[in-house]
SEZA-693185 format. One record per residue (C-alpha): x, y, z; residue in one letter; residue number from 1. Coordinates in nm, 2 decimals. Layout:
<pts>
PT        u        v        w   r     k
PT        X        Y        Z   a   NUM
...
</pts>
This chain:
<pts>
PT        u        v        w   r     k
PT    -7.59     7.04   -10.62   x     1
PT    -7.53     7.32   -10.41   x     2
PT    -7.86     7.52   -10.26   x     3
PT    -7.83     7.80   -10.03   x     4
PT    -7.96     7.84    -9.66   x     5
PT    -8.31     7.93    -9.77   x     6
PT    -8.38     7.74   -10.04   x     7
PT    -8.28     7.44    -9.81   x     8
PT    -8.58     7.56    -9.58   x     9
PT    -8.79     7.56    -9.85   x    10
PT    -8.82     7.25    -9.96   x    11
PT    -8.75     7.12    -9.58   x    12
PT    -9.12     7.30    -9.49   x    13
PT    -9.27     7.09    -9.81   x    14
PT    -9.06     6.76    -9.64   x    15
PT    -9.21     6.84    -9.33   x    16
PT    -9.61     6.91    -9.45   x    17
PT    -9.56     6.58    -9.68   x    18
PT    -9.52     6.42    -9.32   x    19
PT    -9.81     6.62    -9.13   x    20
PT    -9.57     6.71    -8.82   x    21
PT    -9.76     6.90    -8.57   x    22
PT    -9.74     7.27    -8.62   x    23
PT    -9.60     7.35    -8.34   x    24
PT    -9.29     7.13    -8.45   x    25
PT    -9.31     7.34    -8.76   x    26
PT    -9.33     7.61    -8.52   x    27
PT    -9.08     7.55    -8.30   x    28
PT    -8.82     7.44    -8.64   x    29
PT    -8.91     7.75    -8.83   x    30
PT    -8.83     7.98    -8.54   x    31
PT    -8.48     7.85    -8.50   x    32
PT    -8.40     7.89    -8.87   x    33
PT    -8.57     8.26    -8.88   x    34
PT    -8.28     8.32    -8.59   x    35
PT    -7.99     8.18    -8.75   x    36
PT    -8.07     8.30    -9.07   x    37
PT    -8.04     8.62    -8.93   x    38
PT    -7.73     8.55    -8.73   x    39
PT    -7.58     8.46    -9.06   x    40
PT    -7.65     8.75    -9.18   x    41
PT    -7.60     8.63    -9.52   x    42
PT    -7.72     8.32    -9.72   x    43
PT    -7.49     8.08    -9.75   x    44
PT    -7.47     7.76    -9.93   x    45
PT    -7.60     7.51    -9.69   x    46
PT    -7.27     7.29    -9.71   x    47
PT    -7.06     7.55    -9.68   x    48
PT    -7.20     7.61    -9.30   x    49
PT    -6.96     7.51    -9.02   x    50
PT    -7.01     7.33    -8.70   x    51
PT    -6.80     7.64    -8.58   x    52
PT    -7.10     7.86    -8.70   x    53
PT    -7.36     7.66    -8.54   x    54
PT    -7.23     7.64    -8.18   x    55
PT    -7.11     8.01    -8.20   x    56
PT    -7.53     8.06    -8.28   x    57
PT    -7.63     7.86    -8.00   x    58
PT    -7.37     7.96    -7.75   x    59
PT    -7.47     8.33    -7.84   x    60
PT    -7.86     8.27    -7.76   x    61
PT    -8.00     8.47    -7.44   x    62
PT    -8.24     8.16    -7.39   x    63
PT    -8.25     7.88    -7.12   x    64
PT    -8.07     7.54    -7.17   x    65
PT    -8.38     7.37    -7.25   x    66
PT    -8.45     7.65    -7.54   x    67
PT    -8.11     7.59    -7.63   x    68
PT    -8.13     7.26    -7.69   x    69
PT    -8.47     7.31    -7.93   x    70
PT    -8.22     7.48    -8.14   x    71
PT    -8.00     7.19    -8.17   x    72
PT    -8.26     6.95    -8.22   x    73
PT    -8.42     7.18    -8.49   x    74
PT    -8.09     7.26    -8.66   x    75
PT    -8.04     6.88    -8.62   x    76
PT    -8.37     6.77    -8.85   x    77
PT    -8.29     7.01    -9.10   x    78
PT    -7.91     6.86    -9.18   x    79
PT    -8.06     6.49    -9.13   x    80
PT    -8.29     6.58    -9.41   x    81
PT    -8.04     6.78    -9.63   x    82
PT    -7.79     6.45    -9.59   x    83
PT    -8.06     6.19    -9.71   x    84
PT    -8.15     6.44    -9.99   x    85
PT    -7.75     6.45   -10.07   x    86
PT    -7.76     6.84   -10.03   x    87
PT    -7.50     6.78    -9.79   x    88
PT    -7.18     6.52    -9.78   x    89
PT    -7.19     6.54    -9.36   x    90
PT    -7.39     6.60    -9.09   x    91
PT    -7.28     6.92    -8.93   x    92
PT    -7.53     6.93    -8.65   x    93
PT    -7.41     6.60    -8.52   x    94
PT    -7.05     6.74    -8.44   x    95
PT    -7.17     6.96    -8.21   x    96
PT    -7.26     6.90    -7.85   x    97
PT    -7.62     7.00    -7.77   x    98
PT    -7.65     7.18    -7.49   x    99
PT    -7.74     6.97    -7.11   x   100
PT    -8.12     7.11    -7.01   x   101
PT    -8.14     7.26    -6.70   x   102
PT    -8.34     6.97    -6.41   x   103
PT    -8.60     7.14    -6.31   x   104
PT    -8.81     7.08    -5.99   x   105
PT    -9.07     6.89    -5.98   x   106
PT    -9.33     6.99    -5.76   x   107
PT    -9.69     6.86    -5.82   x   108
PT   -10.04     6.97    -5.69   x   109
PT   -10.14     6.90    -5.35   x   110
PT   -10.45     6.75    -5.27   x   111
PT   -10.57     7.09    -5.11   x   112
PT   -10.47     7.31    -5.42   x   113
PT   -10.69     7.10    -5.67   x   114
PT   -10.98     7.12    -5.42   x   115
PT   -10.89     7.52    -5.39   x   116
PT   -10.92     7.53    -5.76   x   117
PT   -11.25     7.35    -5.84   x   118
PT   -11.44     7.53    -5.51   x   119
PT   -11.31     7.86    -5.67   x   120
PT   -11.44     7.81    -6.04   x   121
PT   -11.81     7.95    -5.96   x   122
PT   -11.80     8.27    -5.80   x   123
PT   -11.48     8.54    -5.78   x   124
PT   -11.35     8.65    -5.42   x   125
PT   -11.52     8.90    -5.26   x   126
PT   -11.42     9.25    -5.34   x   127
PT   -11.57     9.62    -5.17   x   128
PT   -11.71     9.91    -5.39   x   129
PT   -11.71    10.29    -5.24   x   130
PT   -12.03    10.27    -5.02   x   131
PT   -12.13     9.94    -5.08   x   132
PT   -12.09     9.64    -4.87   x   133
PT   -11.82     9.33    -5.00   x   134
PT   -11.96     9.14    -5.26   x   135
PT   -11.88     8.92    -5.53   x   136
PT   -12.03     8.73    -5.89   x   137
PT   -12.07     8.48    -6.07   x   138
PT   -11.78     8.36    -6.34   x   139
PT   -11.85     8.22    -6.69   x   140
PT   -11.70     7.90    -6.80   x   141
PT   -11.73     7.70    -6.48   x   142
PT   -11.87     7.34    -6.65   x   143
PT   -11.54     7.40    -6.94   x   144
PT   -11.32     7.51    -6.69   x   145
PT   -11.41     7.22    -6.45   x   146
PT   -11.40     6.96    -6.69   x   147
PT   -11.04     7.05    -6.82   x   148
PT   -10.87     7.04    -6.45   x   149
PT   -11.05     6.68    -6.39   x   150
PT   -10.89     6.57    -6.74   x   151
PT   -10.59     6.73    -6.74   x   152
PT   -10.55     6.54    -6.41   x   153
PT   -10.72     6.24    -6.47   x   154
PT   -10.48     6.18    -6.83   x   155
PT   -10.13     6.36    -6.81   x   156
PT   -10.23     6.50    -7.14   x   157
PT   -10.03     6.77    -7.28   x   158
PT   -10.17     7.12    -7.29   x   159
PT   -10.10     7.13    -7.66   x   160
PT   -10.31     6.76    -7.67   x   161
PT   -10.61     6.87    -7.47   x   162
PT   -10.62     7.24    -7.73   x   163
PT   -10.63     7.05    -8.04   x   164
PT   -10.86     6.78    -7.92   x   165
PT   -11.16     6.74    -8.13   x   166
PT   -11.50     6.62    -7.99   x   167
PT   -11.47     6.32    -8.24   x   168
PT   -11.19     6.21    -8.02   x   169
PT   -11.35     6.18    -7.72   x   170
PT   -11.55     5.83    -7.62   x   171
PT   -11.77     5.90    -7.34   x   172
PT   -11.98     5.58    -7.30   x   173
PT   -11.60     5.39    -7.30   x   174
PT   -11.45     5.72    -7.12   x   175
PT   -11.11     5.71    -7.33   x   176
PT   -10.98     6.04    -7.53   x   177
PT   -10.76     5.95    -7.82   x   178
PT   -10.51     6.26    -7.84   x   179
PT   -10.22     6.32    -8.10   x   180
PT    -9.83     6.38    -7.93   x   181
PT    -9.49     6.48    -8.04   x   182
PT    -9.43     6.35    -8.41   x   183
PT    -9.80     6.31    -8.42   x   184
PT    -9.78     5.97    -8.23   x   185
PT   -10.18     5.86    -8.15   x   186
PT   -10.28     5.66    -7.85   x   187
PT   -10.57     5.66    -7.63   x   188
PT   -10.64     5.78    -7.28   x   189
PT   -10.83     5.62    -7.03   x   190
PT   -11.03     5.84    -6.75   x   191
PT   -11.29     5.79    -6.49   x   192
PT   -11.64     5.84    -6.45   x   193
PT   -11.62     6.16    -6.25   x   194
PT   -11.44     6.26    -6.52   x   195
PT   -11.67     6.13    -6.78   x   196
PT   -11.95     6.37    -6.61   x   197
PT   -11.79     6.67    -6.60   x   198
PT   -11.72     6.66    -6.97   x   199
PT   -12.07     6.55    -7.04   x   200
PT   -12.19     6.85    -6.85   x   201
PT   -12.04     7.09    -7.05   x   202
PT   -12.09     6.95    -7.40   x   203
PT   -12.45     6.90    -7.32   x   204
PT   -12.51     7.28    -7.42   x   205
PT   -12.30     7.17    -7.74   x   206
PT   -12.46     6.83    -7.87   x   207
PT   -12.59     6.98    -8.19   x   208
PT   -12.20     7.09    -8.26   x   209
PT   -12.06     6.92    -8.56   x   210
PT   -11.84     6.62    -8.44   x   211
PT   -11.52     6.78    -8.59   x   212
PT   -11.53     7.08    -8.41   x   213
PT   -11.32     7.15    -8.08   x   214
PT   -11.39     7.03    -7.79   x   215
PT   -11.31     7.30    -7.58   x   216
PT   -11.38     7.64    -7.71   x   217
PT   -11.31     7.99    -7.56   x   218
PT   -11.59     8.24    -7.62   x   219
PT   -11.67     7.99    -7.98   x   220
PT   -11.30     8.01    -8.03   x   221
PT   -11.09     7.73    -8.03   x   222
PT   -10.90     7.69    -7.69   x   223
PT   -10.53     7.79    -7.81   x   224
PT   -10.23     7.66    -7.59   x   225
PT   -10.17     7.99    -7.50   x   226
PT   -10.55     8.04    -7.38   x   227
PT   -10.53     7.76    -7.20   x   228
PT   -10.25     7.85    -7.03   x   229
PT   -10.39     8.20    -6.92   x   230
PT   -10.68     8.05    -6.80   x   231
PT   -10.52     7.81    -6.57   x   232
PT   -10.30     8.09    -6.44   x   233
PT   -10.61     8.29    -6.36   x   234
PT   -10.77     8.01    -6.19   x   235
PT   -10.44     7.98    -5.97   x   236
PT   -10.45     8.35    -5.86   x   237
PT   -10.80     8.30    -5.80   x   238
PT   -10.79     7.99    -5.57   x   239
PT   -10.45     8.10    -5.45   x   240
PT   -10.24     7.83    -5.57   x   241
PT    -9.92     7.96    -5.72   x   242
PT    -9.75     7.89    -6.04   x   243
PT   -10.03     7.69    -6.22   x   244
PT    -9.95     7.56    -6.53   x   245
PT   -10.04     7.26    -6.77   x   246
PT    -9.78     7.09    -6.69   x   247
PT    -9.79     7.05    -6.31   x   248
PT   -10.13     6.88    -6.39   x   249
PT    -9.91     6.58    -6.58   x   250
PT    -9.64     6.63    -6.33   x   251
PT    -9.92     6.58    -6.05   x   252
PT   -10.08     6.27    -6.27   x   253
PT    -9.77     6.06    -6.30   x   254
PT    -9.61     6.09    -5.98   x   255
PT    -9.98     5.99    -5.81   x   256
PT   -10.04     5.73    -6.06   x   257
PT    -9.72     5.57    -5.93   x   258
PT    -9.75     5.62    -5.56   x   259
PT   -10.11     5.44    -5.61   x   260
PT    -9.95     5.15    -5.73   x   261
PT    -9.93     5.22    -6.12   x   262
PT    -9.66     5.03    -6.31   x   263
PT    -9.39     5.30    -6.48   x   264
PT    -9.39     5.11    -6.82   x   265
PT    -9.78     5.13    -6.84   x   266
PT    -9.71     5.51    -6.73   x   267
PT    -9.45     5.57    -7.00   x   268
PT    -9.71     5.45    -7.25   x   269
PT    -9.97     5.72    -7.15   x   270
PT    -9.77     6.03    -7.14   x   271
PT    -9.63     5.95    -7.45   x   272
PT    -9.27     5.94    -7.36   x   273
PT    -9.04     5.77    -7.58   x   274
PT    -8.78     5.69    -7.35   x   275
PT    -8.79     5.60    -6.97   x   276
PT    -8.60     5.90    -6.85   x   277
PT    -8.89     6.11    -6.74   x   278
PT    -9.06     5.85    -6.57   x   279
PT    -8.73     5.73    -6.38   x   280
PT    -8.70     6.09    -6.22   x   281
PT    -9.10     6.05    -6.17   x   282
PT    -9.03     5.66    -6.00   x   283
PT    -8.75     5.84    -5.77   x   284
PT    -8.99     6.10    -5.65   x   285
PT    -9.24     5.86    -5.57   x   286
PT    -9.00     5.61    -5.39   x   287
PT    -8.87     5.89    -5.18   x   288
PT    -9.24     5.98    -5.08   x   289
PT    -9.29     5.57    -5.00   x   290
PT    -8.99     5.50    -4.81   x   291
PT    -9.11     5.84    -4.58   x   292
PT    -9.43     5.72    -4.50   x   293
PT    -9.30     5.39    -4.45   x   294
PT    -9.07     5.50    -4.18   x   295
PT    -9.36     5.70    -4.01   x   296
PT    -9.59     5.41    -4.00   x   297
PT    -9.31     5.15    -3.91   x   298
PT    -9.39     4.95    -3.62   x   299
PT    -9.04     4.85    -3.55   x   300
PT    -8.96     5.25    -3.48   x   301
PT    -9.31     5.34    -3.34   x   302
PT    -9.32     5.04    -3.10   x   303
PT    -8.93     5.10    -2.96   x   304
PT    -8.87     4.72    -2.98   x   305
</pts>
């Protein structure tokens, strides 16, 4: 049976509802087709696509190697679907070569920039007024805004984990978050007391809140990934700390959790990785940083023996 471009989405979106992926998955999938749909120009039967046709779409993308490669992969779930289904007789996706992702740096928080952060949550900087001596206010949202940096640190959580998180998720008198990953994949996240309090602090305001409702909210709305984001860039600007995002927080969790002793497979298990390739680039930075202090503290070269 022969179905054309569309009508393969369609019943790929029921397909992929029937298995509750995430929406941003759906998000992410449904973008990629909305593009090459239109890059066809046409609607085509679905087998009558050609690997040709997909890497001239890719190659033809003004987007980064990493973007790319989202294309591939979602370009890649629809075929794998359309093949069991026998809408297809190959796999067209799997002939062509996804695109390498960019490495980029890793550069985690200091010690100095999450202390410039917190200290900067409760008041703005000081600013002048014509006639008026400098001065400065109070900001809203300093309990929320405190407890996300601590647990954001404290759990390598994703920023998409922390804005759907639920207050039904959260086990304070345990202090463990149970969060939902890629392929919505559950497993639980441990975090301290200091932690523990700060979150407390801000949901005391909130204890008659039904249990299903966010847990972090944004003037009563939920806390989208995007507003999470924007508030994190405007506590950076505020605190001076440059390029704040999400994931520097999970960037800054793993590579400390391994410099203080952490083993990488326990590590793997918390970020929700499913292969060790992250964590190995996370192991080299921390080895790197090991081997340097180990050379400054060496008695061998401080002692000239």
């Amino acid at each position: 049976m022969q179905i054309t471009f569309t009508q393969a989405l369609e019943g790929f979106e029921l397909y992929c509802q029937a298995r509750r992926l995430s929406k941003h998955t759906l998000s992410d999938y449904f973008t990629t087709y909305r593009k090459f749909s239109r890059w066809l120009d046409d609607d085509p039967p679905l087998e009558t696509i050609t690997r040709r046709q997909i890497t001239q779409f890719i190659a033809a993308q003004p987007v980064s190697a990493k973007t790319a490669l989202n294309y591939h992969t979602g370009l890649s779930a629809l075929w794998t679907w359309a093949l069991k289904e026998n809408l297809v007789h190959e796999h067209t996706v799997r002939r062509v070569d996804p695109p390498e992702p960019e490495k980029r740096t890793i550069a985690p928080y200091t010690q100095a920039d999450l202390q410039a952060m917190l200290n900067s949550l409760e008041r703005t900087n000081k600013y002048k007024r014509p006639g008026k001596k400098a001065s400065n206010h109070s900001l809203p949202n300093v309990d929320r805004n405190r407890a996300i940096i601590l647990l954001l640190l404290d759990t390598g959580m994703r920023a998409s984990e922390l804005a759907e998180a639920k207050i039904n998720q959260l086990d304070l008198r345990n202090r463990r978050i149970r969060v939902f990953g890629k392929g919505a994949k559950e497993r639980t996240l441990p975090f301290v007391a200091q932690t523990g309090q700060a979150i407390w602090r801000y949901l005391l305001p909130r204890k008659d809140e039904p249990i299903n409702a966010p847990l972090f909210e944004a003037a009563g709305r939920t806390l989208t990934r995007t507003r999470l984001t924007k508030q994190l860039q405007s506590i950076g600007e505020h605190a001076g700390v440059h390029a704040v995002t999400c994931h520097r927080f999970r960037h800054t969790f793993a590579i400390t959790y391994l410099r203080n002793g952490g083993d990488p497979y326990t590590l793997q298990i918390l970020l929700g990785h499913t292969s060790m390739d992250m964590v190995k680039r996370y192991l080299s930075i921390a080895q790197a940083d090991i081997e340097a202090r180990h050379h400054h503290a060496s008695p061998v070269a401080n002692w000239n023996l």
